[in-house]
NUVOTI-618560 format. One line per field, with one value per residue (C-alpha): residue in three letters; residue number from 1; x negated, y, z negated. Coordinates in pm, 1 decimal, m for minus. Each point is the difference from the previous one (the first is absolute). Example, Ala and Ser with C-alpha at 12.3 -4.5 7.8 and 13.67 -1.06 7.14 Angstrom:
lumkol <- [ALA;SER] .
zati <- [1;2] .
X <- [m1230.0;m137.0] .
Y <- [m450.0;344.0] .
Z <- [m780.0;66.0] .
This chain:
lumkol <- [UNK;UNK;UNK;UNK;UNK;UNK;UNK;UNK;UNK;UNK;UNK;UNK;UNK;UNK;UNK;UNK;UNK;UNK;UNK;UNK;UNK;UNK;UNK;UNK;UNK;UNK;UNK;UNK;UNK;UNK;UNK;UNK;UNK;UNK;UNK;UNK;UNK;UNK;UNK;UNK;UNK;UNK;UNK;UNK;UNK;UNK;UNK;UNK;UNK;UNK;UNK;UNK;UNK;UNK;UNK;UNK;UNK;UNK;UNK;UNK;UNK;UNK;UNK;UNK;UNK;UNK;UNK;UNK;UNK;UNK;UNK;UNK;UNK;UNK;UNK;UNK;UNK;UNK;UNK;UNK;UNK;UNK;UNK;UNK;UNK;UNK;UNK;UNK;UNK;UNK;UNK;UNK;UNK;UNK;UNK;UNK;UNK;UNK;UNK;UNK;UNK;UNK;UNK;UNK;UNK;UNK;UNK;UNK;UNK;UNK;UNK;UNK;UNK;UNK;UNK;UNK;UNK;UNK;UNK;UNK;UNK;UNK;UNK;UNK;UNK;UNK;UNK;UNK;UNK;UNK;UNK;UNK;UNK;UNK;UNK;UNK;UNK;UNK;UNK;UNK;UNK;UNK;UNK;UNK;UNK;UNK;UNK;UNK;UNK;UNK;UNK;UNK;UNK;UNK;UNK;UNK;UNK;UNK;UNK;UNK;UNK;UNK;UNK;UNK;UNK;UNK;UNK;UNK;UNK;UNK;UNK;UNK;UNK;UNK;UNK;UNK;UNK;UNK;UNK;UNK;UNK;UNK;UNK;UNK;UNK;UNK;UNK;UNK;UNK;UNK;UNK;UNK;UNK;UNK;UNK;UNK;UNK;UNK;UNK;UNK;UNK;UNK;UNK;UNK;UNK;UNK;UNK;UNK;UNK;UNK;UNK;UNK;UNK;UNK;UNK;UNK;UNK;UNK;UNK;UNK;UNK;UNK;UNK;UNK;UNK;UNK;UNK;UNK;UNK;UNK;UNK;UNK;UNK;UNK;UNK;UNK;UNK;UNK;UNK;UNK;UNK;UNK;UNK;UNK;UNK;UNK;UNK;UNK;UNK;UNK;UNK;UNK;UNK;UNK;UNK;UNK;UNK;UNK;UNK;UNK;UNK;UNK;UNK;UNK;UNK;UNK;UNK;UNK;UNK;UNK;UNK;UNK;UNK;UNK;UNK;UNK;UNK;UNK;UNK;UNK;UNK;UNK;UNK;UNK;UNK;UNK;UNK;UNK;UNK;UNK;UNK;UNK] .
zati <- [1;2;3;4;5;6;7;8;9;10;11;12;13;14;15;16;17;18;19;20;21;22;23;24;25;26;27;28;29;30;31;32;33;34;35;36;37;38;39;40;41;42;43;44;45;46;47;48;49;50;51;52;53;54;55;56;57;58;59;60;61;62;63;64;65;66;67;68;69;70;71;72;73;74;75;76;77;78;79;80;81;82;83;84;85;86;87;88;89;90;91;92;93;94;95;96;97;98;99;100;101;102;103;104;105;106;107;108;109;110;111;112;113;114;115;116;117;118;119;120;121;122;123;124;125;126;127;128;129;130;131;132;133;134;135;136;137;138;139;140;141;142;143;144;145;146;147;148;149;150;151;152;153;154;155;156;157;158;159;160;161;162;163;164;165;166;167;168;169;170;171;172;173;174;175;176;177;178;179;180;181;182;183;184;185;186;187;188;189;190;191;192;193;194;195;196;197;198;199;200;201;202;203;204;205;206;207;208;209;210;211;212;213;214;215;216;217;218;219;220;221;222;223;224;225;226;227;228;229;230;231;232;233;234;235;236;237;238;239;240;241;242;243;244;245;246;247;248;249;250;251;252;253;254;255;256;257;258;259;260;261;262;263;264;265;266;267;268;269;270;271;272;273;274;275;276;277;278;279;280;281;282;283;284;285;286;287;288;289;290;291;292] .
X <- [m20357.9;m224.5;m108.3;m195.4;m196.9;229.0;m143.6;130.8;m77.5;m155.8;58.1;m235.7;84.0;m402.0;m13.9;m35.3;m264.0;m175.6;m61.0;m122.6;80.4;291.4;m98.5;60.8;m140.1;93.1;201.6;m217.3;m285.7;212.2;m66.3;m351.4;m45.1;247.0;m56.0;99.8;284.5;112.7;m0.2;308.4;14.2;134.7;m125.7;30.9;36.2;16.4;142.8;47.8;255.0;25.7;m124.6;344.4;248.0;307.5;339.1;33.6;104.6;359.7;159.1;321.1;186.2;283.1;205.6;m146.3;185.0;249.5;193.1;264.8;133.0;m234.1;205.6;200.9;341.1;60.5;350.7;187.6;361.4;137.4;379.6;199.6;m20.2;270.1;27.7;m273.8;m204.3;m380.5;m199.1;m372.1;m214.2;m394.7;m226.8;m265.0;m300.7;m189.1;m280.0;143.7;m158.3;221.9;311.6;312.8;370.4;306.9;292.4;380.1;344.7;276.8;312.1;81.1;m286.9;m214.5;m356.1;m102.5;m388.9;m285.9;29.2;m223.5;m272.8;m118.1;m357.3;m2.5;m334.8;m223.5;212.1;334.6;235.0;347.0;310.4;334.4;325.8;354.7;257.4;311.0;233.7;200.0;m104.7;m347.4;m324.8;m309.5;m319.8;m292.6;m366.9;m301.3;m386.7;m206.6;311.5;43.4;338.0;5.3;95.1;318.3;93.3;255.8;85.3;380.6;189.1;379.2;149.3;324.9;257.2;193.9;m80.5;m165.6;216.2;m105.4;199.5;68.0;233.6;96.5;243.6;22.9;m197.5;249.1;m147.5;143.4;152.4;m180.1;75.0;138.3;m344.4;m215.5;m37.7;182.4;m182.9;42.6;m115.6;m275.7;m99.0;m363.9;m154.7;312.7;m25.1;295.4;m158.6;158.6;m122.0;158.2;127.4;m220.1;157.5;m54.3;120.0;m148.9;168.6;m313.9;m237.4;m244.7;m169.9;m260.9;m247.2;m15.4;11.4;381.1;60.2;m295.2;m157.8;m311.0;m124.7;m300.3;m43.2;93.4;295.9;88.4;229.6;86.7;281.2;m6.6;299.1;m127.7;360.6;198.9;m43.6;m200.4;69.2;m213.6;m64.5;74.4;m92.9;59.3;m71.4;175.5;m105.2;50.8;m184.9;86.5;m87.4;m312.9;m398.0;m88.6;126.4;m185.5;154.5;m271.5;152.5;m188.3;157.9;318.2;228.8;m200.6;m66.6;m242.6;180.8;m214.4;105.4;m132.8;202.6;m115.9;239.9;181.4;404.8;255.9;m52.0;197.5;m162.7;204.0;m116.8;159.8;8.3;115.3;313.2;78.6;m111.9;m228.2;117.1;m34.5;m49.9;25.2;m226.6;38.3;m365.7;m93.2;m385.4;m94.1] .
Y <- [10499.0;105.6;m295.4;159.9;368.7;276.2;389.3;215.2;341.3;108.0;327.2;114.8;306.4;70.5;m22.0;382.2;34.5;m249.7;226.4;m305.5;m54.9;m232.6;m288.5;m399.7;m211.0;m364.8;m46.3;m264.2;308.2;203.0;m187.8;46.0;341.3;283.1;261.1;m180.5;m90.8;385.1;m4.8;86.7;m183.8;m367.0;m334.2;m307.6;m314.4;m365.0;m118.8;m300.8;m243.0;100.2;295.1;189.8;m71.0;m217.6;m26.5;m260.8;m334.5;m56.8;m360.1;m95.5;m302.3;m110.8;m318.6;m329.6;m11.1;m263.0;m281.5;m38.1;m231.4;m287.8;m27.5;m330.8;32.0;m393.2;m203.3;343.6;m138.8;15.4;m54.1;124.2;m31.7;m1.4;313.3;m9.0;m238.0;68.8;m14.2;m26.8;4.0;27.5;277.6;m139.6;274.3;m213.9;189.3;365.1;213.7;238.1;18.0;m108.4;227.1;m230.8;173.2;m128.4;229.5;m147.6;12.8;342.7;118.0;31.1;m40.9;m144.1;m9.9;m181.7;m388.2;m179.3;m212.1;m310.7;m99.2;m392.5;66.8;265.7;m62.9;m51.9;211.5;m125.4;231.2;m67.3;203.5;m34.9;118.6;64.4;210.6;m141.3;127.3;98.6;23.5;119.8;m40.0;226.8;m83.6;210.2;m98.9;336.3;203.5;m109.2;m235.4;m305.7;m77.5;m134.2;201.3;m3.7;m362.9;m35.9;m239.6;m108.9;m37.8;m168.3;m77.7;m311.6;m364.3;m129.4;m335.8;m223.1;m124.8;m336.4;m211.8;323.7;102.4;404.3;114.9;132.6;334.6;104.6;284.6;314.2;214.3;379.5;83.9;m192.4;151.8;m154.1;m299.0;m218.9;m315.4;m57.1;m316.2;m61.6;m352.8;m178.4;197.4;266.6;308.1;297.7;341.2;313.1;304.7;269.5;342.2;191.3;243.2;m75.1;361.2;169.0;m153.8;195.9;m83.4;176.5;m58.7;m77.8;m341.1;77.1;180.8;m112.2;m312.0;m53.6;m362.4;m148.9;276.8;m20.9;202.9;144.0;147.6;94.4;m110.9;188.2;m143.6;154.2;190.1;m385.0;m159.7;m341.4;m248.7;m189.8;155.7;m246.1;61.2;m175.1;74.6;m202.9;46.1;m156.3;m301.6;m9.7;90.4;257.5;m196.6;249.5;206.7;147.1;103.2;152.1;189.2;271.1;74.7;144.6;m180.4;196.1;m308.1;70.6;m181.3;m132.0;m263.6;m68.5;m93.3;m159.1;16.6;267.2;46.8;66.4;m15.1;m57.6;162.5;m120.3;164.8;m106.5;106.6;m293.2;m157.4;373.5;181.0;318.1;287.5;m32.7;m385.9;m169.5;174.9;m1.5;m4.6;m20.2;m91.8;56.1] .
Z <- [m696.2;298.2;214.0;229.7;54.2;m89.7;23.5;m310.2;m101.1;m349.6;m171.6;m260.6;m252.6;2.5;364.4;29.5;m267.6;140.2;294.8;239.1;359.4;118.0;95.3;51.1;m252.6;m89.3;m372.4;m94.3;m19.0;m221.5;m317.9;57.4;m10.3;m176.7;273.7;255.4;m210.9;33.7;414.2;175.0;310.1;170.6;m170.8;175.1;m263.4;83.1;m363.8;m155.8;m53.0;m371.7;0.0;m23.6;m298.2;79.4;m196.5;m228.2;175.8;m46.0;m3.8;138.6;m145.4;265.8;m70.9;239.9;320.3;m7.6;201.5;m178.4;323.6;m108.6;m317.7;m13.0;m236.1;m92.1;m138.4;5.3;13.8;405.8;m122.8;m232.3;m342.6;m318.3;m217.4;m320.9;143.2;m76.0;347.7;18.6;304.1;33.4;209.2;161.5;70.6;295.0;m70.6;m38.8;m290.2;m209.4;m225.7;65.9;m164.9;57.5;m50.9;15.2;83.6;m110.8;267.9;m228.3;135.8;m311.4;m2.3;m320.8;m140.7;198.1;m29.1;m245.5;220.6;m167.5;188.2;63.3;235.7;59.7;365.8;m119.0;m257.7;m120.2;m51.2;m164.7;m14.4;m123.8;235.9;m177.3;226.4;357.0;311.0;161.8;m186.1;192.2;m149.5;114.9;44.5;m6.4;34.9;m130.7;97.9;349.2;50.4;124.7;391.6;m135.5;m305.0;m139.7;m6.2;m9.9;m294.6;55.4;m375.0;m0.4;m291.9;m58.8;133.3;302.8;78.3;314.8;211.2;67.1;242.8;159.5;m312.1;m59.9;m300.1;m260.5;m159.6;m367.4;9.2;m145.4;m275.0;71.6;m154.9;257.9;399.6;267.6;173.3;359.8;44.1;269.0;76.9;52.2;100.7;m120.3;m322.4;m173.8;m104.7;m138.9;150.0;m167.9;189.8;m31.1;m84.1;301.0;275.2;332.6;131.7;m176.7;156.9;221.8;370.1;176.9;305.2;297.8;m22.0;m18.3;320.1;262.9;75.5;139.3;172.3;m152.5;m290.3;m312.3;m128.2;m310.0;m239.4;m362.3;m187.5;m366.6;m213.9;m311.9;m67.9;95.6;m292.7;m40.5;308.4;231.2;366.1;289.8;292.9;380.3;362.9;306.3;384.9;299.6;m96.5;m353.4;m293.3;m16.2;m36.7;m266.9;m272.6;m331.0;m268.5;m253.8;m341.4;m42.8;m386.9;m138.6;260.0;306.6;260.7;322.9;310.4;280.1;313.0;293.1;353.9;361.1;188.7;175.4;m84.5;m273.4;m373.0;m310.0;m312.6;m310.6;m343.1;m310.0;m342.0;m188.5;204.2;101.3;341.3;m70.7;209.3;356.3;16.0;240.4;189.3;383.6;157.0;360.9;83.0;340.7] .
């Protein structure tokens, strides 16, 4: 669509049987008389804003940008909890528009079908789920697609009782049947729990970046650990230097056992980079660093 003068050039087929001079004449004098109409020559136009045909207007629906970080996740259990227990915790939008898929993967790593939401509020929405299997359960969050800042949320499943302990006796765990995994006692706030041993082999774990080789003051470093060929485990990871332990390290799972790495140093010197897969060293760890 013209928006301002433009000078075209008209063609007629009766231009030669006309037999008239070439000339200039203005297009809004063509309609008004059919010889003129026949003229070969330059017409200067000024047209209007619908004077030309357009294509029909199209309409673009795109989902409503959203923050999933203002979502609140409340009474999600913190500790662990006993094999088939039923867990419930509530999603609270704070305002956020769209549709929320909660998903769970079992410590198989199966992902079952979306979690039913039961709506207490237009602000609030309830979910429940059965965990029936030892080990690590991660349940993923999404608001219109995009996951939340701290999805997936990580739930520790343990078998066999929880016992406190009192007067300083030692707890006294049953022993499990050949059927059962293997489990250690970790004490907790004065409280026995029983943590299995994950079935894993920290010699397949993969490290990349240069977060692992260079270190550079006041920056933040990174590097990838994937562990998706280990087996199921929890990553661990731990940096010492001159004045202790590091001020800040991230660990952010970016899916399939692939963790982003990032920590920040201040002071100049040696490093210690521990990375653990479980109670096992990935290969390579420790890492010896040097910031300078």
């Amino acid at each position: 669509m013209f928006r301002v003068s433009q000078e075209i050039r008209l063609n007629t087929s009766a231009a030669g049987a006309a037999g008239q001079p070439q000339g200039l004449a203005d297009v809004g004098d063509v309609s008004s008389s059919t010889e003129s109409c026949c003229i070969f020559g330059r017409y200067q136009r000024t047209p209007d804003a619908d004077a030309y045909p357009t294509e029909p207007p199209h309409v673009y629906v795109a989902p409503e940008l959203t923050d999933a970080g203002k979502v609140q996740l409340l009474h999600l259990p913190s500790g662990a909890v006993r094999v088939n227990s039923t867990i419930s915790f509530v999603i609270k939008r704070n305002g956020v528009k769209g549709n929320f898929d909660v998903r769970l993967e079992t410590p198989s790593g199966q992902h079952g079908a979306p979690l039913q939401l039961t709506q207490l509020d237009p602000e609030r929405f309830q979910v429940e789920c059965q965990l029936t299997q030892a080990g690590l359960y991660k349940v993923h969050i999404k608001c219109n697609s995009v996951p939340l800042p701290k999805s997936p949320y990580i739930i520790v499943t343990i078998a066999g009782a929880a016992t406190p302990i009192e007067d300083g006796n030692e707890h006294a765990a049953s022993k499990p049947s050949s059927k059962c995994p293997i489990y250690s006692s970790v004490h907790i706030s004065n409280v026995c729990y029983a943590v299995p041993h994950f079935e894993s082999d920290a010699s397949k774990v993969q490290s990349r970046g240069l977060g692992l080789t260079h270190v550079n003051l006041l920056e933040r470093n990174e590097f990838t650990v994937d562990a998706s060929s280990a087996g199921s485990n929890m990553l661990f990871v731990g940096i010492l230097g001159p004045q202790g332990p590091c001020d800040e390290v991230l660990v952010k799972h970016l899916g399939r056992h692939v963790y982003r790495v990032a920590y920040q140093v201040r002071e100049p010197g040696d490093y210690t980079l521990v990375v653990k897969w479980g109670e096992q060293h990935i290969p390579g760890s420790p890492f010896s660093l040097s910031a300078e």
